[in-house]
PDB file of N, H, CA, C and O in Angstrom:
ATOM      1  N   UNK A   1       0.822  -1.189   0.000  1.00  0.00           N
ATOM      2  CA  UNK A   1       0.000   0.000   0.000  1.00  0.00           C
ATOM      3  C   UNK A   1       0.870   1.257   0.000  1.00  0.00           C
ATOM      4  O   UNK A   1       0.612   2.291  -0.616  1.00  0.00           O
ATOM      5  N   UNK A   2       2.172   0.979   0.947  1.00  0.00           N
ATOM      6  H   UNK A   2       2.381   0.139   1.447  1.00  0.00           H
ATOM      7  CA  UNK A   2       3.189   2.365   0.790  1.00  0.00           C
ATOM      8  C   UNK A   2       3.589   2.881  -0.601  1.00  0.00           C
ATOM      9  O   UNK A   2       3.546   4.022  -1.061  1.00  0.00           O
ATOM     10  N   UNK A   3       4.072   1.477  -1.251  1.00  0.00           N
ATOM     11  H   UNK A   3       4.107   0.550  -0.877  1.00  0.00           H
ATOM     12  CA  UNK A   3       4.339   1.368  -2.533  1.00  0.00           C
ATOM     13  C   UNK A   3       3.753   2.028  -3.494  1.00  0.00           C
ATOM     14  O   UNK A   3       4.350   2.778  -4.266  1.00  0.00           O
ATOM     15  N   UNK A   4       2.213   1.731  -3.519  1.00  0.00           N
ATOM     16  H   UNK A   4       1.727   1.122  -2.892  1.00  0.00           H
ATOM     17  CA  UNK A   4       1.072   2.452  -4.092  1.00  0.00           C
ATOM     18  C   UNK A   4       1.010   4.193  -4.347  1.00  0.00           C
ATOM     19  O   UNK A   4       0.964   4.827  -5.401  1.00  0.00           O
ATOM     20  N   UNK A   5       1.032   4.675  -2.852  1.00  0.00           N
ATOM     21  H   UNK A   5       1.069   4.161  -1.996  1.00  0.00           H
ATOM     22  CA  UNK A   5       0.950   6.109  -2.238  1.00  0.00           C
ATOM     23  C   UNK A   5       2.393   6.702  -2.881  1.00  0.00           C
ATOM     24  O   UNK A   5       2.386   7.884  -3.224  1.00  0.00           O
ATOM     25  N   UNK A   6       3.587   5.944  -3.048  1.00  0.00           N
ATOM     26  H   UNK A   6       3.592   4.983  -2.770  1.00  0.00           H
ATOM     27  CA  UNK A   6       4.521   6.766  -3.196  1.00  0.00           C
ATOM     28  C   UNK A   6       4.593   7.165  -4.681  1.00  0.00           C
ATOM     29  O   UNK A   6       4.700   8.284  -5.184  1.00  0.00           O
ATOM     30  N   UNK A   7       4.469   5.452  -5.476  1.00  0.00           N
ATOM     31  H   UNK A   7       4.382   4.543  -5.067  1.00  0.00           H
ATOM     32  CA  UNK A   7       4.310   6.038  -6.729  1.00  0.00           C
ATOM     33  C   UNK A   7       3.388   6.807  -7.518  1.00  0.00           C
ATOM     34  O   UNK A   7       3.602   7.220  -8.658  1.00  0.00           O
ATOM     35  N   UNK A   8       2.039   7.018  -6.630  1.00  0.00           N
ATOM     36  H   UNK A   8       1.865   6.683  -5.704  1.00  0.00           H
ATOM     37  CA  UNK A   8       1.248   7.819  -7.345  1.00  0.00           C
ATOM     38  C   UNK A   8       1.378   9.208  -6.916  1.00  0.00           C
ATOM     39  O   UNK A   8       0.878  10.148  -7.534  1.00  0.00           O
ATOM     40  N   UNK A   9       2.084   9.323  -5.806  1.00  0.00           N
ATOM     41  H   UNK A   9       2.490   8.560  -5.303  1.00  0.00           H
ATOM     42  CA  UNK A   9       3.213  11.150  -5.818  1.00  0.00           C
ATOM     43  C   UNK A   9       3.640  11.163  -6.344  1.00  0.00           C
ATOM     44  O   UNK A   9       3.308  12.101  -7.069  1.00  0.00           O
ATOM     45  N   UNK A  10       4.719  10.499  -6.845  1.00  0.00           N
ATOM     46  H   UNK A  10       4.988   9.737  -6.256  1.00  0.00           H
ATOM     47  CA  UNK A  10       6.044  10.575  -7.695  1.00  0.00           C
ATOM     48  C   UNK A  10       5.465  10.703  -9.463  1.00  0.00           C
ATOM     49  O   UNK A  10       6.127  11.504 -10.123  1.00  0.00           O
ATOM     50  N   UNK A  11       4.505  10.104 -10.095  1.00  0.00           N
ATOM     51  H   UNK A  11       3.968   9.454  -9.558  1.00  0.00           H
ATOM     52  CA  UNK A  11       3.979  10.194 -10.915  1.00  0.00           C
ATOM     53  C   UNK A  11       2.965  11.585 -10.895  1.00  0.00           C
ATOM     54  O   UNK A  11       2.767  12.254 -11.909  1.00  0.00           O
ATOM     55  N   UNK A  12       2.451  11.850  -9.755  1.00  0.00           N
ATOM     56  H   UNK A  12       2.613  11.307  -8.931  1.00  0.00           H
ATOM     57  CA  UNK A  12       1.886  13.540  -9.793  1.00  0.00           C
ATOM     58  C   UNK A  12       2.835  14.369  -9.843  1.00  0.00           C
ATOM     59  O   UNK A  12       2.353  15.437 -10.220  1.00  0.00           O
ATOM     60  N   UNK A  13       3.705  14.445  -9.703  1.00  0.00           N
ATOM     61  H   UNK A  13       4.096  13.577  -9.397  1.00  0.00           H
ATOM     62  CA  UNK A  13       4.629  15.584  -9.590  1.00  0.00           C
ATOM     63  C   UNK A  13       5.432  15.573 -10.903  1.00  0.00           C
ATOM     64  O   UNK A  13       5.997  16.556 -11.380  1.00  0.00           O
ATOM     65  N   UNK A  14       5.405  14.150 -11.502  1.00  0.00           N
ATOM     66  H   UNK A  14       4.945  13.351 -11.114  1.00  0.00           H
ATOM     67  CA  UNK A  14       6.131  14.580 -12.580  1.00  0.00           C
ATOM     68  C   UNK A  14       5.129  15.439 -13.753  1.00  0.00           C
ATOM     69  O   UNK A  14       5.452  16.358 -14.506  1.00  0.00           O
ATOM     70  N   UNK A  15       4.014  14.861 -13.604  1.00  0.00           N
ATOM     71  H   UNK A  15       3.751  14.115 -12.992  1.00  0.00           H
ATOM     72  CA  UNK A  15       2.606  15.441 -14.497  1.00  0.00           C
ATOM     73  C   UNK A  15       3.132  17.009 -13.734  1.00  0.00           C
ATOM     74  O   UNK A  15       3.874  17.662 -14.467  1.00  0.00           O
ATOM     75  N   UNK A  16       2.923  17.435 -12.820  1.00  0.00           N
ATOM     76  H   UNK A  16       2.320  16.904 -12.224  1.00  0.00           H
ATOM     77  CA  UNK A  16       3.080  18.640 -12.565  1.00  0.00           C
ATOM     78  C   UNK A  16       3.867  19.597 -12.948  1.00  0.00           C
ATOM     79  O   UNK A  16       3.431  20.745 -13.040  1.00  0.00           O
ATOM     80  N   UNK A  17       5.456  19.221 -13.305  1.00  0.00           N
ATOM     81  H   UNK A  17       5.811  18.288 -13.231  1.00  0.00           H
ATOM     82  CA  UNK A  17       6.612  19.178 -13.631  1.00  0.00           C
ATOM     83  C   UNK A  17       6.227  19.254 -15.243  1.00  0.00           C
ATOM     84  O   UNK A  17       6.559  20.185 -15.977  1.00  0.00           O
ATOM     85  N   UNK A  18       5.694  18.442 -15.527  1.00  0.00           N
ATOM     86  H   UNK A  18       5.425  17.686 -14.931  1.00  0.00           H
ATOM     87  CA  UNK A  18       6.195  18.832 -17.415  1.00  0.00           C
ATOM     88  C   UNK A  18       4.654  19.641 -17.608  1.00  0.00           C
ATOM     89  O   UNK A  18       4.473  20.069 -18.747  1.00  0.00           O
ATOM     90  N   UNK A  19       3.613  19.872 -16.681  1.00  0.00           N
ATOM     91  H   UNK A  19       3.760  19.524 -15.755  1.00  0.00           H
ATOM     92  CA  UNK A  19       2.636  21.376 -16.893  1.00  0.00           C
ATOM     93  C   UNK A  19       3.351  22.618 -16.773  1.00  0.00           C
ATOM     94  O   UNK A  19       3.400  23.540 -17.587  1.00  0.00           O
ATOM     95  N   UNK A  20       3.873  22.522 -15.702  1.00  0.00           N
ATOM     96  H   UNK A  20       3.833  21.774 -15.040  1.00  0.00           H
ATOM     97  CA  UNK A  20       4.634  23.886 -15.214  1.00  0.00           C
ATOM     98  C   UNK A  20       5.817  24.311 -16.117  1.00  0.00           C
ATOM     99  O   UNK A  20       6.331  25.389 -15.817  1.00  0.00           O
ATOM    100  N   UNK A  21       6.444  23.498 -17.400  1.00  0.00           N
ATOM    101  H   UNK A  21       6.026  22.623 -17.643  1.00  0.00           H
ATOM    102  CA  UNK A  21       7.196  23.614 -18.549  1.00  0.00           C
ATOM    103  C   UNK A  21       6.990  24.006 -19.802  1.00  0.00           C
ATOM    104  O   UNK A  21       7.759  24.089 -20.760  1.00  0.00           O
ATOM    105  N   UNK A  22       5.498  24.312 -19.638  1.00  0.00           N
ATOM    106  H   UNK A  22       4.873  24.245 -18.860  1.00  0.00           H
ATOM    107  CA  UNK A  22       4.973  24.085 -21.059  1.00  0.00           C
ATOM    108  C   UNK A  22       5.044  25.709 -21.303  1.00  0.00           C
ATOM    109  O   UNK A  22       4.736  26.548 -20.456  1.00  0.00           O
ATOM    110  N   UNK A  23       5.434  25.935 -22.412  1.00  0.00           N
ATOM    111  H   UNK A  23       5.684  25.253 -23.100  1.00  0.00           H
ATOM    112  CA  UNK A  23       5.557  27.732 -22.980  1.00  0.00           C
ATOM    113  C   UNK A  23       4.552  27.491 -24.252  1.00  0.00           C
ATOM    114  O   UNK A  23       4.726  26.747 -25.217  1.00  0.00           O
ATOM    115  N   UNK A  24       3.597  28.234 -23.994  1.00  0.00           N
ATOM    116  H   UNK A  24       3.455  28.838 -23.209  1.00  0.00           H
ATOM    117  CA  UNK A  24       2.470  28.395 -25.053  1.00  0.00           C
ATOM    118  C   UNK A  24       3.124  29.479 -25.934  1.00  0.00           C
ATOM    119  O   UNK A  24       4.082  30.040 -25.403  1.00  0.00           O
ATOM    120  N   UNK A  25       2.851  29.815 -26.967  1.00  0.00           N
ATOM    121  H   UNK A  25       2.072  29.360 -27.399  1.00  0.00           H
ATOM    122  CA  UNK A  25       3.454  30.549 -28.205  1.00  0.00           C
ATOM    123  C   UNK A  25       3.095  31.867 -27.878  1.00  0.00           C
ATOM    124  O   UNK A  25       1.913  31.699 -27.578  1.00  0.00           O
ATOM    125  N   UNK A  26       3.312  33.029 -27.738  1.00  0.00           N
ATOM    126  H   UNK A  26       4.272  33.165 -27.981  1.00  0.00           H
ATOM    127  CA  UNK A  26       3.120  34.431 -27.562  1.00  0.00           C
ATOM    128  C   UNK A  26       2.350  34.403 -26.217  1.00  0.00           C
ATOM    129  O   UNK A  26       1.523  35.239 -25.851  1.00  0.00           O
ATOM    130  N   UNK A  27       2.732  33.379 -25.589  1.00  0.00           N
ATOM    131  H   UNK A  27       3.404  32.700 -25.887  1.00  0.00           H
ATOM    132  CA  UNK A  27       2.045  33.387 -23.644  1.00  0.00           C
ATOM    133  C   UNK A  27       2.964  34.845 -23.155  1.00  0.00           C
ATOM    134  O   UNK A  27       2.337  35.856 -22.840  1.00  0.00           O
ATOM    135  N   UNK A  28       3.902  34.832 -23.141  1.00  0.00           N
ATOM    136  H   UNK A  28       4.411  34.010 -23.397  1.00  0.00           H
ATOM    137  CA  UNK A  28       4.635  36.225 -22.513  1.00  0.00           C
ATOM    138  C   UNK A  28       4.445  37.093 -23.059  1.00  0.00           C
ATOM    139  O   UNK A  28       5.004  37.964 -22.392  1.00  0.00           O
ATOM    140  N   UNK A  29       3.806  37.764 -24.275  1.00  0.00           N
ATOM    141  H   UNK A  29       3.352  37.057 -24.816  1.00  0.00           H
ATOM    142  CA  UNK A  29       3.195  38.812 -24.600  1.00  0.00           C
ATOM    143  C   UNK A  29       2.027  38.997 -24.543  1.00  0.00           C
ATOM    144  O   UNK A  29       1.568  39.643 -25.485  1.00  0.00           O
ATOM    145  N   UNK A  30       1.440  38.722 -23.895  1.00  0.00           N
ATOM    146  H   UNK A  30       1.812  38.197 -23.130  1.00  0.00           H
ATOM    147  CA  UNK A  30       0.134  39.031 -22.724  1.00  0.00           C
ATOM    148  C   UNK A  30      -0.239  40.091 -22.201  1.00  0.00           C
ATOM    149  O   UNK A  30       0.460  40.266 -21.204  1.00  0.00           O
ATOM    150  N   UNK A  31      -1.041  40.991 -22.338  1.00  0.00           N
ATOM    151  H   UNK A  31      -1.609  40.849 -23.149  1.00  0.00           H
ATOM    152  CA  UNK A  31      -1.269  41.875 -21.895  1.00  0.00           C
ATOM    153  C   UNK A  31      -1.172  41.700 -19.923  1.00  0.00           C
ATOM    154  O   UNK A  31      -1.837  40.908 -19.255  1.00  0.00           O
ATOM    155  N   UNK A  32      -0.161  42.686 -19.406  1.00  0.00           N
ATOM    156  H   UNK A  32       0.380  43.330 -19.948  1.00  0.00           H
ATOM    157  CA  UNK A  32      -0.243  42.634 -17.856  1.00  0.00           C
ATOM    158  C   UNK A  32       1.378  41.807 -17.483  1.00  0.00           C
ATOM    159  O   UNK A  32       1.973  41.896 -16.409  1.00  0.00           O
ATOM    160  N   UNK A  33       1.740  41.178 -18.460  1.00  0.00           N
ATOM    161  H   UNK A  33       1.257  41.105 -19.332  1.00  0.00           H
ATOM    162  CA  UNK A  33       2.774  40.058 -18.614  1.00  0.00           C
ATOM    163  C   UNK A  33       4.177  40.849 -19.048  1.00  0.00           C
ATOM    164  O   UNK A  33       4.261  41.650 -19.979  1.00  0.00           O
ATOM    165  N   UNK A  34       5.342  40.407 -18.093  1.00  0.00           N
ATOM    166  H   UNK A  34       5.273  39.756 -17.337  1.00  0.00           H
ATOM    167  CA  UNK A  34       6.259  41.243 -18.630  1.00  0.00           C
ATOM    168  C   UNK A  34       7.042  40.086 -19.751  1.00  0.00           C
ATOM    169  O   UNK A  34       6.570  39.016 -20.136  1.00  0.00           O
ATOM    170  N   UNK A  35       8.222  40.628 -20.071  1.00  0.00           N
ATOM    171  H   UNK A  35       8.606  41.497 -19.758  1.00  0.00           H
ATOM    172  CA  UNK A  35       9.309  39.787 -21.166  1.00  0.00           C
ATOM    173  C   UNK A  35      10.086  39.268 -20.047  1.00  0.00           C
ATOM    174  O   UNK A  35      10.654  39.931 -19.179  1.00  0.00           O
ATOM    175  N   UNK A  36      10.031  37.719 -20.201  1.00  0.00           N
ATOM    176  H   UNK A  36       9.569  37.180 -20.906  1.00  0.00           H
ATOM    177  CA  UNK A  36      10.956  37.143 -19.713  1.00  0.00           C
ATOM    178  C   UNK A  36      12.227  36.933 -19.904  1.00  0.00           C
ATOM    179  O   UNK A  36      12.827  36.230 -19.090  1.00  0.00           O
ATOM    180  N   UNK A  37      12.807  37.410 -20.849  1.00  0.00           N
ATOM    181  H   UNK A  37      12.320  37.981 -21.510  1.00  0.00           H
ATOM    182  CA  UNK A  37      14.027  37.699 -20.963  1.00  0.00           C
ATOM    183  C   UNK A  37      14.706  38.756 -20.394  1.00  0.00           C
ATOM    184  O   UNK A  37      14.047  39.750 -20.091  1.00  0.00           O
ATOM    185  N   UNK A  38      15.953  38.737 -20.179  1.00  0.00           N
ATOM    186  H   UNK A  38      16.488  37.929 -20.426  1.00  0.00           H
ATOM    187  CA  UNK A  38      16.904  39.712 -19.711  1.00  0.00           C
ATOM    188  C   UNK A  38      17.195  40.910 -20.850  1.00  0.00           C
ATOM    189  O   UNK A  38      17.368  40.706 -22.051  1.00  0.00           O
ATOM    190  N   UNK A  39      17.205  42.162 -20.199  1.00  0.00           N
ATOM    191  H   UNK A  39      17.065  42.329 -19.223  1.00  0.00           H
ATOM    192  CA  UNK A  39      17.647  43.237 -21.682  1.00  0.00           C
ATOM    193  C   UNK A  39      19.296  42.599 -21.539  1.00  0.00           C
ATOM    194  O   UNK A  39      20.067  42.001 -20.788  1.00  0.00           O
ATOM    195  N   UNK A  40      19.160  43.201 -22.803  1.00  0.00           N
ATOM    196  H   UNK A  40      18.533  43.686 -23.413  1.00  0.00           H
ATOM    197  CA  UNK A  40      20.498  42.937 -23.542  1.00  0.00           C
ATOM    198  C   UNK A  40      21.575  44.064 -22.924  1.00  0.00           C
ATOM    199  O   UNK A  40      21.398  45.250 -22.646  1.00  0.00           O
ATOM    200  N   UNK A  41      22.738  43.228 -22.824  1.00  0.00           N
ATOM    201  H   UNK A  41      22.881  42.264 -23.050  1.00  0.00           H
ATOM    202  CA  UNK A  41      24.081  44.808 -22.262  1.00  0.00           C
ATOM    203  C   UNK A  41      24.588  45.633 -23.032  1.00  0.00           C
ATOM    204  O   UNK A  41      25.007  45.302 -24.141  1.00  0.00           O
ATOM    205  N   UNK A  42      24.643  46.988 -22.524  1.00  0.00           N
ATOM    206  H   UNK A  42      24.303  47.257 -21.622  1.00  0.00           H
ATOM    207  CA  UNK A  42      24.823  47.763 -23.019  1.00  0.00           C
ATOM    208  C   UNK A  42      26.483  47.961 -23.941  1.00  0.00           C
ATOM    209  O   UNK A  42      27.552  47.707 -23.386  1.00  0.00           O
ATOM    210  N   UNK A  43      26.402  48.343 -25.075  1.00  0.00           N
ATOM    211  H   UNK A  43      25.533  48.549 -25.526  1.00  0.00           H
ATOM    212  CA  UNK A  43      27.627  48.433 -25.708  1.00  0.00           C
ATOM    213  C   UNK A  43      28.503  49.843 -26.139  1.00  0.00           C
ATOM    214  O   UNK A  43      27.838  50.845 -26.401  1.00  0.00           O
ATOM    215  N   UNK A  44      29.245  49.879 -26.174  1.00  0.00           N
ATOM    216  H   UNK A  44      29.785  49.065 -25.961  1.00  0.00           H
ATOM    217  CA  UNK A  44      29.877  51.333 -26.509  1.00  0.00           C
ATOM    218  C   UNK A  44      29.629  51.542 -27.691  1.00  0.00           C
ATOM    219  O   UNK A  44      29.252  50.550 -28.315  1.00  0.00           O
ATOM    220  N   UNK A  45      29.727  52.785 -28.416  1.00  0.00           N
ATOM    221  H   UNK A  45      30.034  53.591 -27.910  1.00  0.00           H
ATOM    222  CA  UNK A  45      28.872  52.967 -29.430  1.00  0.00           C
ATOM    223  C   UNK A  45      30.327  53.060 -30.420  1.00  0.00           C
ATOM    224  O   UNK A  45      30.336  52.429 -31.478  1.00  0.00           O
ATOM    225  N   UNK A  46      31.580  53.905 -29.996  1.00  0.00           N
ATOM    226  H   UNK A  46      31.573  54.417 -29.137  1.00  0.00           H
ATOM    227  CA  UNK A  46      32.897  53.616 -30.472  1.00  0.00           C
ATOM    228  C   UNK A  46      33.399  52.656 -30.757  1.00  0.00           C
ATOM    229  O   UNK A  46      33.426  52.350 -31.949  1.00  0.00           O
ATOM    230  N   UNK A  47      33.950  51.864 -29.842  1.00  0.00           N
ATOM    231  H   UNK A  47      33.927  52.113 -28.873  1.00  0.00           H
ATOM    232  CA  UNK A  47      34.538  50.689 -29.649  1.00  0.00           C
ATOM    233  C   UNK A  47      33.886  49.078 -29.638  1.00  0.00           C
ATOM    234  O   UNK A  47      34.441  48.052 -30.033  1.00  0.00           O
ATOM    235  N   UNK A  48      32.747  49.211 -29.146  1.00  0.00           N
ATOM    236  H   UNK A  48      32.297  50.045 -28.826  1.00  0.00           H
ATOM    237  CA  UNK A  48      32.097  47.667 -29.343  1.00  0.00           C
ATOM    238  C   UNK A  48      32.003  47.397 -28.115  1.00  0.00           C
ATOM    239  O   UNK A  48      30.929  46.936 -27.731  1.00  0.00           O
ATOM    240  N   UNK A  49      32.999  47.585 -27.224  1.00  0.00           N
ATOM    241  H   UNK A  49      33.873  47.960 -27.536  1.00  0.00           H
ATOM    242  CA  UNK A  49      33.390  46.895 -25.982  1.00  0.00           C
ATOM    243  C   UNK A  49      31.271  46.810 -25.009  1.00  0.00           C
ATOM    244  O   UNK A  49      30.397  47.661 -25.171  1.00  0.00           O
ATOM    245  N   UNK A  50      31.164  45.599 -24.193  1.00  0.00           N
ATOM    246  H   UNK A  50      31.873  44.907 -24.062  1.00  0.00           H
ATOM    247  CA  UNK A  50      30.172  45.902 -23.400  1.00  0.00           C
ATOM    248  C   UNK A  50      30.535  47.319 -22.103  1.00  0.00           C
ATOM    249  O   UNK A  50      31.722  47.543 -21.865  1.00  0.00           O
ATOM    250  N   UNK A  51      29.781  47.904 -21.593  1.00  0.00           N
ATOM    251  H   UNK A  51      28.817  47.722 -21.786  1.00  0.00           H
ATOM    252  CA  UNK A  51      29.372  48.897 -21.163  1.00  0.00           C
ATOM    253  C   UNK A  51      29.442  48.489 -19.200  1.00  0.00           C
ATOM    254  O   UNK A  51      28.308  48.546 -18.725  1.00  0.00           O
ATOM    255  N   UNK A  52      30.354  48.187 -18.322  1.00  0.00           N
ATOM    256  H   UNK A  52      31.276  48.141 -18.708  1.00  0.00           H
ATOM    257  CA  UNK A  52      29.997  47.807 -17.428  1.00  0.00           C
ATOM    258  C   UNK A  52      29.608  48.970 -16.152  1.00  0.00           C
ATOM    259  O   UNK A  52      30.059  50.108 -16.027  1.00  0.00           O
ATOM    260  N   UNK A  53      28.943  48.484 -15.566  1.00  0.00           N
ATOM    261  H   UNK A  53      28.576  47.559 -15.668  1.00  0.00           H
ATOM    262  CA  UNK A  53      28.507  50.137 -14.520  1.00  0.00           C
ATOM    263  C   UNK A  53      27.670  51.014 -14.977  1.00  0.00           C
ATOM    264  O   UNK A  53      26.988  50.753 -15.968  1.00  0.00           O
ATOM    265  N   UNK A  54      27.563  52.443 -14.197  1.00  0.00           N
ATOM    266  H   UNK A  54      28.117  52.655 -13.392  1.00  0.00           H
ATOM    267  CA  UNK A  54      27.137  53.515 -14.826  1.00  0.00           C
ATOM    268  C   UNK A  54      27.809  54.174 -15.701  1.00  0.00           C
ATOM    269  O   UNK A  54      27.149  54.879 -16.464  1.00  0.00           O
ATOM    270  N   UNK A  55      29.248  54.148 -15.850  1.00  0.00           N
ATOM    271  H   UNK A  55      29.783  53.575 -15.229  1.00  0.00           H
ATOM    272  CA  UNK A  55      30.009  55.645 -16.222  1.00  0.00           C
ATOM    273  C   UNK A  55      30.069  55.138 -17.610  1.00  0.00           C
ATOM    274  O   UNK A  55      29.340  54.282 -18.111  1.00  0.00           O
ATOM    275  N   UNK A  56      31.326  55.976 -18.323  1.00  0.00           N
ATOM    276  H   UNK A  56      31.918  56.672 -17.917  1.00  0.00           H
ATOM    277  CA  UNK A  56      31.553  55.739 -19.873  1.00  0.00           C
ATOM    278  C   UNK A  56      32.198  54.646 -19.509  1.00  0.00           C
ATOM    279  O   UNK A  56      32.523  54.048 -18.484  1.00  0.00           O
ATOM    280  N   UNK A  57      32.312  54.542 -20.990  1.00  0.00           N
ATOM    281  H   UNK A  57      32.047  55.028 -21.824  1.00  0.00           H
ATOM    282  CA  UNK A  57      33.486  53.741 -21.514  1.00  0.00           C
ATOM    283  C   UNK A  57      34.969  54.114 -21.384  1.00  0.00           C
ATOM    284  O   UNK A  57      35.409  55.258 -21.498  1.00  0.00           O
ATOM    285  N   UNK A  58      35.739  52.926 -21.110  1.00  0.00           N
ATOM    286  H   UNK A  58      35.381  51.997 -21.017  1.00  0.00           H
ATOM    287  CA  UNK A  58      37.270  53.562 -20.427  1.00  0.00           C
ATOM    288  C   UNK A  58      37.907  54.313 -22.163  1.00  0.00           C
ATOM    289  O   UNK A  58      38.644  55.298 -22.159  1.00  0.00           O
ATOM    290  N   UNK A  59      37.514  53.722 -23.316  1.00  0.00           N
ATOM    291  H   UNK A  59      36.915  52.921 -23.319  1.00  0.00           H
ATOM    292  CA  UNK A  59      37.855  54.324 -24.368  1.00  0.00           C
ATOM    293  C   UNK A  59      37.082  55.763 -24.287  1.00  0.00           C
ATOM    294  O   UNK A  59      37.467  56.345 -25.301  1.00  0.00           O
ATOM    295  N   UNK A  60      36.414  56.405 -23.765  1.00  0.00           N
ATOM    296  H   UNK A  60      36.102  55.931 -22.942  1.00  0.00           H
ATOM    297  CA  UNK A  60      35.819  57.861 -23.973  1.00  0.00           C
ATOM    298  C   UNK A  60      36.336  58.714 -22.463  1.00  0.00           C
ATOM    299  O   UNK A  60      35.847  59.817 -22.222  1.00  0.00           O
ATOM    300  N   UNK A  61      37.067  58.261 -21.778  1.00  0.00           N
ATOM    301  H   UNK A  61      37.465  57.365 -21.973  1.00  0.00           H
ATOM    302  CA  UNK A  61      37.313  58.460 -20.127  1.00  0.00           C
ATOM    303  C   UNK A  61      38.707  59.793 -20.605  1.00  0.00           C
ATOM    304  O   UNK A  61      38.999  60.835 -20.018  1.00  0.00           O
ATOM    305  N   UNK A  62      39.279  59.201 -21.825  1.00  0.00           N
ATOM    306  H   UNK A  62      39.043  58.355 -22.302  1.00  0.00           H
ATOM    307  CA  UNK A  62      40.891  59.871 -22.228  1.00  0.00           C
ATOM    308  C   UNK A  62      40.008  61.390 -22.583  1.00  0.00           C
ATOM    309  O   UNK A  62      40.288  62.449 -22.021  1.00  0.00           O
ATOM    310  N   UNK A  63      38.789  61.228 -23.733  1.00  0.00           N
ATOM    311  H   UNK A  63      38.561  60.368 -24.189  1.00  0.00           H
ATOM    312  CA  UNK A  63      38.773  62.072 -24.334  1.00  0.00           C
ATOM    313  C   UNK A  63      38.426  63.785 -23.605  1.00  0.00           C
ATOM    314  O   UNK A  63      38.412  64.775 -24.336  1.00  0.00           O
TER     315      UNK A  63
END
């Protein structure tokens, strides 16, 4: 009977597990819904280099 009880948790949770995975097609553009992605880092507009911090770029720091 333990046997029973455990595998029919272990089998709910996996059902639960591949619901909670499922990405419906334009689900995150939803009105109320933000973008799940991360913005992209910022790049120097000179040099290419990514942008770390607030300040400039160490290539615009000379000028």
């Amino acid at each position: 009977m333990l046997v029973k009880v455990v595998t029919f948790f272990l089998i709910g949770m996996a059902v639960m597990a591949m619901f909670g995975r499922l990405r419906w097609p334009g689900g995150a553009r939803r009105i109320g819904r933000k973008d799940p992605r991360p913005a992209k880092p910022a790049k120097c507009k000179a040099c290419g280099a990514f942008i770390i911090g607030d300040g400039p770029c160490p290539c615009q720091k000379d000028k």
